[in-house]
KEKE-3310 file (N, C-alpha, C; in steps of 0.2 Angstrom, whole numbers, plus 5000, padded with zeros to 4 digits):
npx = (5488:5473:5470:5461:5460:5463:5451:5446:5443:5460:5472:5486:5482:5485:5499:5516:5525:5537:5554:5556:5570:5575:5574:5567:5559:5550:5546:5540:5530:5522:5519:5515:5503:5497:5494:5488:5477:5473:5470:5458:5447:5435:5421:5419:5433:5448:5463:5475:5485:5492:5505:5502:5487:5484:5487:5502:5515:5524:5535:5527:5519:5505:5500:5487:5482:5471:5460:5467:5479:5496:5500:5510:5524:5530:5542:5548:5547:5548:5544:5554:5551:5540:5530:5534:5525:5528:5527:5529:5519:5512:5510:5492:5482:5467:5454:5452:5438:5440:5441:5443:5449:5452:5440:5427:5413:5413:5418:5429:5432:5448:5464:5477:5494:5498:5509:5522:5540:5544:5556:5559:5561:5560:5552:5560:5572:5581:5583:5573:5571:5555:5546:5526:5510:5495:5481:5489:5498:5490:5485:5499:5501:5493:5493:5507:5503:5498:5506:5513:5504:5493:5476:5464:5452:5458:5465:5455:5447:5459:5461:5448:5438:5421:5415:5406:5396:5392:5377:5369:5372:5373:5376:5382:5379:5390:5387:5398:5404)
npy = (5467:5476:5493:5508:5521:5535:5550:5564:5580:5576:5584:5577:5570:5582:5585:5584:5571:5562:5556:5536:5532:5518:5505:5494:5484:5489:5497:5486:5480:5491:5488:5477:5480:5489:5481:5471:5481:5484:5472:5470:5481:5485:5489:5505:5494:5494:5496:5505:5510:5524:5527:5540:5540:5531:5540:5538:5547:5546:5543:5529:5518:5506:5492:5485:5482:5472:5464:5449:5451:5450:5462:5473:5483:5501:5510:5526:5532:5538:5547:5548:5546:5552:5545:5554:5558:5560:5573:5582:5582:5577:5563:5558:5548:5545:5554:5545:5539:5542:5538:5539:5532:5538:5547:5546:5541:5550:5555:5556:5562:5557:5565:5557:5555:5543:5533:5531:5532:5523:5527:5516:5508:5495:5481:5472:5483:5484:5494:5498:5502:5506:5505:5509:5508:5512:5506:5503:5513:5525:5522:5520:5537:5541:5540:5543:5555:5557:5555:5567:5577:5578:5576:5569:5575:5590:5587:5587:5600:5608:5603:5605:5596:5590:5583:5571:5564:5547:5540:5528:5519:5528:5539:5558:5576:5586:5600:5614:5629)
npz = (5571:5571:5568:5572:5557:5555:5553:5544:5549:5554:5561:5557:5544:5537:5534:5533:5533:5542:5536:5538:5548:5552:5549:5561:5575:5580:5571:5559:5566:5565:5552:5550:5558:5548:5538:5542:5545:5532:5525:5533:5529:5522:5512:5510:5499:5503:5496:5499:5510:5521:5532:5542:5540:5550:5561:5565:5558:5547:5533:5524:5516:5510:5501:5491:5479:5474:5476:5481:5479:5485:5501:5497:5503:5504:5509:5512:5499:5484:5470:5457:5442:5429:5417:5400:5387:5367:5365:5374:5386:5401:5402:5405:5415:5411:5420:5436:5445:5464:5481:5499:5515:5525:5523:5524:5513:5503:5486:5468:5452:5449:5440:5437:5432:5421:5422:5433:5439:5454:5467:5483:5498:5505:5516:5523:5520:5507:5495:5480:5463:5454:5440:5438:5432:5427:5438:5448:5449:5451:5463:5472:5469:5476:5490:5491:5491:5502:5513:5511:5515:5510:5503:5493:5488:5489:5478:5469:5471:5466:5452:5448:5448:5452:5468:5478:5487:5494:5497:5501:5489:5482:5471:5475:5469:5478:5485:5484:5492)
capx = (5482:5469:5470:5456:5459:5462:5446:5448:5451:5466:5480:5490:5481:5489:5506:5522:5528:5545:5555:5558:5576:5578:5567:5567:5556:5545:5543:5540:5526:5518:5520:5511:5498:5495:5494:5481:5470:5469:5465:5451:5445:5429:5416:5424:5437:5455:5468:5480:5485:5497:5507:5497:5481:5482:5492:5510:5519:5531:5533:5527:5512:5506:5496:5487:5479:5467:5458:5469:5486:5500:5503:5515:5524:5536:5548:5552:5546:5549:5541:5555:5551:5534:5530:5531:5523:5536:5525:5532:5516:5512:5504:5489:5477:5460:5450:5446:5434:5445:5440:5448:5447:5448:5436:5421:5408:5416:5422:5431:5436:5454:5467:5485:5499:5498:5516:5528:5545:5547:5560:5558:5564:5554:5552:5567:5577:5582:5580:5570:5569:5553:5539:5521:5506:5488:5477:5494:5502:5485:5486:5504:5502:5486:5496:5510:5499:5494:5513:5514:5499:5488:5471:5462:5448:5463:5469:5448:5448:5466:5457:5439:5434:5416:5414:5400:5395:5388:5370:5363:5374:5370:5382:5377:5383:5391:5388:5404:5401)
capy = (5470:5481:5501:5514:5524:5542:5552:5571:5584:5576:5587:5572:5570:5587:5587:5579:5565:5561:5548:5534:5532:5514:5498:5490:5479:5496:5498:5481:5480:5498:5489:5472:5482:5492:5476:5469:5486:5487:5468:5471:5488:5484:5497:5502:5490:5496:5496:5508:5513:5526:5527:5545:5537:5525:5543:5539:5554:5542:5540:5525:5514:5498:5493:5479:5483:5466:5458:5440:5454:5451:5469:5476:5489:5505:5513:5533:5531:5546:5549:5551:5551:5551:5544:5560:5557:5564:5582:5582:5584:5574:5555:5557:5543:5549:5552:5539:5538:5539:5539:5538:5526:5543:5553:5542:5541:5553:5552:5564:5558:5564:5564:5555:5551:5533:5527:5533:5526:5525:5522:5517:5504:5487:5482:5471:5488:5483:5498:5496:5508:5501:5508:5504:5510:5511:5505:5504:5520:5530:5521:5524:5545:5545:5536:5548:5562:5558:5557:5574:5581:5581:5572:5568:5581:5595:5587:5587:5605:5609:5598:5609:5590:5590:5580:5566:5561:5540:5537:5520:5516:5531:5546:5564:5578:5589:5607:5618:5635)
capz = (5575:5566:5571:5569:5553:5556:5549:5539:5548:5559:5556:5554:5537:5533:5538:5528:5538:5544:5533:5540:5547:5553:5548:5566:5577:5581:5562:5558:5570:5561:5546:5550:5559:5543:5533:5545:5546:5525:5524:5536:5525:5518:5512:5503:5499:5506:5490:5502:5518:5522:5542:5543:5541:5556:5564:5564:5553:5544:5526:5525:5514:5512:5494:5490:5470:5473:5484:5482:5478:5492:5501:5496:5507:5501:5514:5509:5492:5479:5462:5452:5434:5426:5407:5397:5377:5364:5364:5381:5389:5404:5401:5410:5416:5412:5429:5439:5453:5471:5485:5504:5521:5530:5521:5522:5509:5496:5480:5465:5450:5451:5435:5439:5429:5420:5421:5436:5442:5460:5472:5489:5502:5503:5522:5522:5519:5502:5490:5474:5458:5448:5435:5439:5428:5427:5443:5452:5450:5455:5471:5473:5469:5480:5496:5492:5493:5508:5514:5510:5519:5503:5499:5484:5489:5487:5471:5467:5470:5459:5446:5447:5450:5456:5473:5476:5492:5492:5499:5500:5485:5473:5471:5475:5470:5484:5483:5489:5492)
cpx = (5479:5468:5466:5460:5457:5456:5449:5444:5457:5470:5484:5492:5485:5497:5510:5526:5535:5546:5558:5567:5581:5573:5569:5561:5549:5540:5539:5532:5521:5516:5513:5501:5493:5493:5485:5475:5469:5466:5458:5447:5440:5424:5416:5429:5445:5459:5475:5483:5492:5496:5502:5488:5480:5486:5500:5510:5523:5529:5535:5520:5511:5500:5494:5479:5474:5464:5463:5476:5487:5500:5509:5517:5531:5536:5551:5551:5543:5547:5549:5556:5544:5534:5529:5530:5531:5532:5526:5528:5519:5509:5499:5484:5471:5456:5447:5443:5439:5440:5446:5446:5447:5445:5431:5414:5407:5421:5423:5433:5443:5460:5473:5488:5497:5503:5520:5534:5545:5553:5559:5561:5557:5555:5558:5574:5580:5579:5580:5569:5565:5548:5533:5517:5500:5486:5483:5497:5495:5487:5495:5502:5495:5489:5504:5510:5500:5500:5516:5509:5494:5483:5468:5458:5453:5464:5464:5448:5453:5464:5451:5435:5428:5417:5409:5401:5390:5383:5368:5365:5373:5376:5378:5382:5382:5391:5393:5402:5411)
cpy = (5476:5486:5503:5518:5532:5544:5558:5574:5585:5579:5584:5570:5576:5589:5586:5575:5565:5555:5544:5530:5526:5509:5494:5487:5485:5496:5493:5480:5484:5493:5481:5474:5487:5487:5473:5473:5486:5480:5468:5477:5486:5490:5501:5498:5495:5491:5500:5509:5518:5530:5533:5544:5534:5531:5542:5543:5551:5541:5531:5523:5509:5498:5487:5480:5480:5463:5452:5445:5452:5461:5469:5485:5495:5511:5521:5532:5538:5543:5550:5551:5547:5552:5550:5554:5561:5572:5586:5586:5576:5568:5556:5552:5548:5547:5547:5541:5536:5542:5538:5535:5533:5548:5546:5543:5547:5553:5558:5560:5564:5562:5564:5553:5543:5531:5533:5528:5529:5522:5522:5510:5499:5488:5478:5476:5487:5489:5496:5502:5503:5507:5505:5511:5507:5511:5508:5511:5525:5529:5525:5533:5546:5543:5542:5553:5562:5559:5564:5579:5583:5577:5574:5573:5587:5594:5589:5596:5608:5608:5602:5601:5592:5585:5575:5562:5555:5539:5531:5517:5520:5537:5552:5570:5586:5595:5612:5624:5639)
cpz = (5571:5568:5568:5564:5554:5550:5549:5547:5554:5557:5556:5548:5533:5534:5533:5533:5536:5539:5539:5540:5550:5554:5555:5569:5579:5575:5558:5561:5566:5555:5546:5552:5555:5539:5536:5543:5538:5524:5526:5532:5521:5518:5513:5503:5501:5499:5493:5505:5517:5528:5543:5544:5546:5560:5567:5557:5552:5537:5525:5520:5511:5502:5494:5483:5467:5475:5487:5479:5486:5492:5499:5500:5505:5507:5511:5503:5491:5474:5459:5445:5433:5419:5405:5387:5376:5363:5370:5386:5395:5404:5406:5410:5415:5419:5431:5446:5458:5476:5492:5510:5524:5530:5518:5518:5504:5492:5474:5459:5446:5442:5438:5434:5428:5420:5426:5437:5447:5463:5479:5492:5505:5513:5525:5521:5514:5496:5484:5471:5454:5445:5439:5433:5429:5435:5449:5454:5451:5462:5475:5474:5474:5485:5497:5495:5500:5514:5515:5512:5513:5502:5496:5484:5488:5479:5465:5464:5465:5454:5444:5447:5455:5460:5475:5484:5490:5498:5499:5491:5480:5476:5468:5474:5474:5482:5486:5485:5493)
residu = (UNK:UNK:UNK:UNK:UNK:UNK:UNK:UNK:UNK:UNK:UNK:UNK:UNK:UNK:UNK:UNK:UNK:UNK:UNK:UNK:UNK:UNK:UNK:UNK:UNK:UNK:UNK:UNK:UNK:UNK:UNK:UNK:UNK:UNK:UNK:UNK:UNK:UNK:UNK:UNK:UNK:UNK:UNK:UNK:UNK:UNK:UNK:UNK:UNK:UNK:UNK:UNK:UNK:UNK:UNK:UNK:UNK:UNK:UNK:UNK:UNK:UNK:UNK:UNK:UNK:UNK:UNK:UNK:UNK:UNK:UNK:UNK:UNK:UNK:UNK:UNK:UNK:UNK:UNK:UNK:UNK:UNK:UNK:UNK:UNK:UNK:UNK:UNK:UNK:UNK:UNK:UNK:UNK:UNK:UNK:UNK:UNK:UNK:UNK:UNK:UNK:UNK:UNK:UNK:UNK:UNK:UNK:UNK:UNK:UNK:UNK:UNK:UNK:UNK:UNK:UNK:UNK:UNK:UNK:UNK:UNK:UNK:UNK:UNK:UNK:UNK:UNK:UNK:UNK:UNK:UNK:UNK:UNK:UNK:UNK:UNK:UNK:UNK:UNK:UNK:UNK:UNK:UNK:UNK:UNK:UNK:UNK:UNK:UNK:UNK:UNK:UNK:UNK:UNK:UNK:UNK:UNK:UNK:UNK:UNK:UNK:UNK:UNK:UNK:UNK:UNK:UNK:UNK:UNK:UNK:UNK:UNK:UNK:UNK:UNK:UNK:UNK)
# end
């Protein structure tokens, strides 16, 4: 079933969501119905969903990286380790334009790590330690974020990332006072 998409500023969007602490028939259901709501995500294209977005406070989020990608859904998923160089700065992806399903019609372009490893729990409850990098691993740490009560307009701001509201297909930029 396809759910509304919490819009900014629910304080749901701010919170830090509970983990979840038993994949069952409840869960399962959140999780198809997550799947439903990003396939249906058009304009913009839906690449993320996470449970606080559709108002459930569970770490929880669904990815799907492609139009013709399966979702892929990750249970309690933690960051822990991001590519460092050997000058042991941090890898970072040069900014890319993000935007958000529940921040309609603006955009920032944010700078994320290009290589993490995460661990998290598939929806079958089998836990997984894997790498992703590039396109993937932005979605990943933006869907994180949002687990932790953080969106990309915060990270914009941190960043001194200018803001860009989209018009009729043209991007403007926002003046914050």
């Amino acid at each position: 079933m396809i759910v509304s998409v919490v819009k900014a500023p629910n304080s749901v969007l701010f919170n830090t969501a509970k983990p979840v602490k038993k994949i069952d028939t409840k869960i399962k259901k959140l999780i198809k119905n997550m799947h439903d709501t990003l396939w249906a995500a058009h304009d913009p294209e839906g690449v993320g969903l996470a449970a606080p977005q559709i108002g459930v406070s569970l770490q929880l989020f669904v990815m799907r990286p492609t139009k013709r990608a399966k979702i892929k859904t990750f249970i309690n998923p933690k960051i822990i380790k991001i590519e460092k160089e050997s000058s042991k700065k941090i890898k970072m992806k040069s900014a890319t334009l993000e935007g958000c399903l529940s921040i309609d019609n603006v955009w920032s372009p944010i700078r994320r790590a290009a290589k993490i490893q995460v661990v998290y729990q598939s929806e079958d409850g089998q836990k997984h330690e894997e790498w992703f990098s590039d396109f993937k691993a932005v979605i990943i740490q933006h869907e994180i974020d949002h687990l932790n009560g953080v969106l990309f307009t915060h990270r914009a701001m941190e960043q001194k990332s200018d803001l860009f509201e989209e018009e009729d297909g043209e991007l403007f930029k926002l003046k914050i006072s």
